[in-house]
TORPA-4810 file (N, C-alpha, C, O; in nm, 3 decimals):
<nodes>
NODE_1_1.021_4.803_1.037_0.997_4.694_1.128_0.858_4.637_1.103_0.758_4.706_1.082_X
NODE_2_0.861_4.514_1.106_0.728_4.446_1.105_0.656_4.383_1.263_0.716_4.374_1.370_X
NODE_3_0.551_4.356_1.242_0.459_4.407_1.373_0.548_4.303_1.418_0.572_4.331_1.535_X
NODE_4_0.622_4.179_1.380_0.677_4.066_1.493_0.737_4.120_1.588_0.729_4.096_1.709_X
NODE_5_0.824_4.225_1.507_0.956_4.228_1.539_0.905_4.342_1.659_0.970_4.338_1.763_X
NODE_6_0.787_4.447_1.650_0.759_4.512_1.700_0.705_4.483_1.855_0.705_4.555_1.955_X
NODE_7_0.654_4.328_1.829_0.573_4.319_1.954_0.678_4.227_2.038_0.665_4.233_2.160_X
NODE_8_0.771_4.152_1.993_0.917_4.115_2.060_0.983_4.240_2.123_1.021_4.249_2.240_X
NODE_9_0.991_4.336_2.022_1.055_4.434_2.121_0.985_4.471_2.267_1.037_4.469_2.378_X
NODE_10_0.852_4.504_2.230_0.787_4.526_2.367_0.759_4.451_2.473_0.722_4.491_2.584_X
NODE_11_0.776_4.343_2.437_0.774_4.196_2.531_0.901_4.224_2.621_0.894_4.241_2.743_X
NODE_12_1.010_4.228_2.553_1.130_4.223_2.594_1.178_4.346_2.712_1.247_4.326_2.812_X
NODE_13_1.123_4.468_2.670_1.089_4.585_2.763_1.032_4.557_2.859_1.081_4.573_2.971_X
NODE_14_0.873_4.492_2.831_0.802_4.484_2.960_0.843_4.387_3.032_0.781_4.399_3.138_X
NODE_15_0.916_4.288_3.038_0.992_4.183_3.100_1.138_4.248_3.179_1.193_4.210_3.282_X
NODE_16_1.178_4.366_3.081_1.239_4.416_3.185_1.217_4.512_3.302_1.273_4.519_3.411_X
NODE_17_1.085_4.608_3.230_1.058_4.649_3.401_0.966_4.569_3.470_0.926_4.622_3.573_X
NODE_18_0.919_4.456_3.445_0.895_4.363_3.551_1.004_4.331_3.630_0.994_4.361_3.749_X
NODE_19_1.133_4.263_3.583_1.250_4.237_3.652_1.297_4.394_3.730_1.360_4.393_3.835_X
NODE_20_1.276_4.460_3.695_1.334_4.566_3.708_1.263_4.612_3.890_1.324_4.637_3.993_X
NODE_21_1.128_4.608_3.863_1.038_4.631_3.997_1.054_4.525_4.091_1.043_4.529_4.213_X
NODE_22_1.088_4.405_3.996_1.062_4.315_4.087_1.217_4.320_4.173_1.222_4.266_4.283_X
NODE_23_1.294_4.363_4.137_1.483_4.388_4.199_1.443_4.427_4.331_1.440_4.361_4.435_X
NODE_24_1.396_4.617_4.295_1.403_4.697_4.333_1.289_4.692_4.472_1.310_4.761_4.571_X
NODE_25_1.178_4.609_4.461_1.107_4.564_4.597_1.159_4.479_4.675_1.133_4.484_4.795_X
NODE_26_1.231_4.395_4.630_1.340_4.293_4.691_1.465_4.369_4.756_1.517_4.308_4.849_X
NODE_27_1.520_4.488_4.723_1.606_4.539_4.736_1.533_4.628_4.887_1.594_4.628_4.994_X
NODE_28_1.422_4.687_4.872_1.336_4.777_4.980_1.350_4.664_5.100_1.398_4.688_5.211_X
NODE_29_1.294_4.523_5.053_1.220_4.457_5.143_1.375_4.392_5.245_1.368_4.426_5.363_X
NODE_30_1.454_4.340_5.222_1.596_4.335_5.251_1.634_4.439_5.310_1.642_4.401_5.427_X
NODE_31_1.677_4.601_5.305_1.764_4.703_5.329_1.665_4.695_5.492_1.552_4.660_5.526_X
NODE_32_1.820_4.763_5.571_1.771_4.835_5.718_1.651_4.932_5.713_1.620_5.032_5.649_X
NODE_33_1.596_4.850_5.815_1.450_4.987_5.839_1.564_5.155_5.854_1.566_5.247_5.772_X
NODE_34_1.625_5.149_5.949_1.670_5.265_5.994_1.833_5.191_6.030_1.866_5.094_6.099_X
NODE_35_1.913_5.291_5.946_2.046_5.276_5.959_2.134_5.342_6.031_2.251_5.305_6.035_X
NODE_36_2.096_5.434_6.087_2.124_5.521_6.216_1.983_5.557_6.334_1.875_5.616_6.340_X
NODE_37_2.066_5.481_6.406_1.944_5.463_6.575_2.020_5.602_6.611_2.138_5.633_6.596_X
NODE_38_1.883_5.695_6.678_1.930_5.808_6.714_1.908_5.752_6.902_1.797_5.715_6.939_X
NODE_39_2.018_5.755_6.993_1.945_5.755_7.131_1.932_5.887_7.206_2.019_5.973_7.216_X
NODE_40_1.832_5.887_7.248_1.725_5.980_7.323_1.826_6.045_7.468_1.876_5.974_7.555_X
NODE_41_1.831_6.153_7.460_1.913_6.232_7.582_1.888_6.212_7.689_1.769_6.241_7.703_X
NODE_42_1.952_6.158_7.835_1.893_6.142_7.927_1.863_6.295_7.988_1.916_6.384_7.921_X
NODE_43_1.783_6.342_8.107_1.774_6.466_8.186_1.826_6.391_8.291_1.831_6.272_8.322_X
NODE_44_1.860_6.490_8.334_1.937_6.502_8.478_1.862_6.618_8.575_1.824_6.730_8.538_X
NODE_45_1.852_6.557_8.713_1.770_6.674_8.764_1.886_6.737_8.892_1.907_6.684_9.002_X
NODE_46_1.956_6.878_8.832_2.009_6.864_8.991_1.985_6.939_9.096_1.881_7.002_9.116_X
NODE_47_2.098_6.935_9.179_1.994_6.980_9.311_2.139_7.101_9.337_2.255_7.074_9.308_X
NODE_48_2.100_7.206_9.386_2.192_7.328_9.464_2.157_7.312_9.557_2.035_7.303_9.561_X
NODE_49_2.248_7.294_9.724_2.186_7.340_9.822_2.235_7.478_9.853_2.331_7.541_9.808_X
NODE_50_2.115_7.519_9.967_2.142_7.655_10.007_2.300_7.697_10.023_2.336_7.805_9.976_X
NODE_51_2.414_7.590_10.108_2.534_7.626_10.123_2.646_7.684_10.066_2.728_7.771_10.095_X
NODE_52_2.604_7.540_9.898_2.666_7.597_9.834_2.664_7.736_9.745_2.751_7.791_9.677_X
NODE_53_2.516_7.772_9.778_2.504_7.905_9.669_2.585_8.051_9.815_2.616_8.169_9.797_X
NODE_54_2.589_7.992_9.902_2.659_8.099_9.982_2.781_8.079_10.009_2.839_8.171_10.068_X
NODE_55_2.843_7.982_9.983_3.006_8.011_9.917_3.026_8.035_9.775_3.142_8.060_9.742_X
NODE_56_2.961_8.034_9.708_2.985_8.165_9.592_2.975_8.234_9.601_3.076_8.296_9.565_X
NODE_57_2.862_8.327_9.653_2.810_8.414_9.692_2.957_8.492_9.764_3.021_8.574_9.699_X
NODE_58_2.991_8.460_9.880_3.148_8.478_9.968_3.250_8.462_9.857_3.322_8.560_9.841_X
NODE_59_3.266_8.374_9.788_3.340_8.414_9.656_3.371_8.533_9.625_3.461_8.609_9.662_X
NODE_60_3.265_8.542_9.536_3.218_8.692_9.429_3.261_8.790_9.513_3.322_8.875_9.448_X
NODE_61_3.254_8.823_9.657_3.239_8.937_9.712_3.383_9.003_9.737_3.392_9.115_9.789_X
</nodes>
């Protein structure tokens, strides 16, 4: 190979990972931030009253 042909080849390379980066940031900058939303568990606060823990209590017995 002679240097032409040599420095065409490398032209041609570096033109492709230019295209190549340049896809692939276009491709980042486009895609979903987050493609699964996770939602957050609600709490629940509950309440026993005294009554009911003494009809179990009469239950069990």
């Amino acid at each position: 190979m002679n240097r032409k042909e040599v420095f065409l080849l490398s032209v041609g390379v570096f033109l492709t990972v230019i295209a190549w980066l340049v896809a692939d940031i276009y491709h980042a900058s486009t895609e979903d931030k987050i493609k699964i939303k996770i939602e957050l568990s609600q709490t629940y606060q509950y309440r026993i009253s005294k009554g009911l823990m003494e009809q179990l209590k009469n239950k069990t017995e």
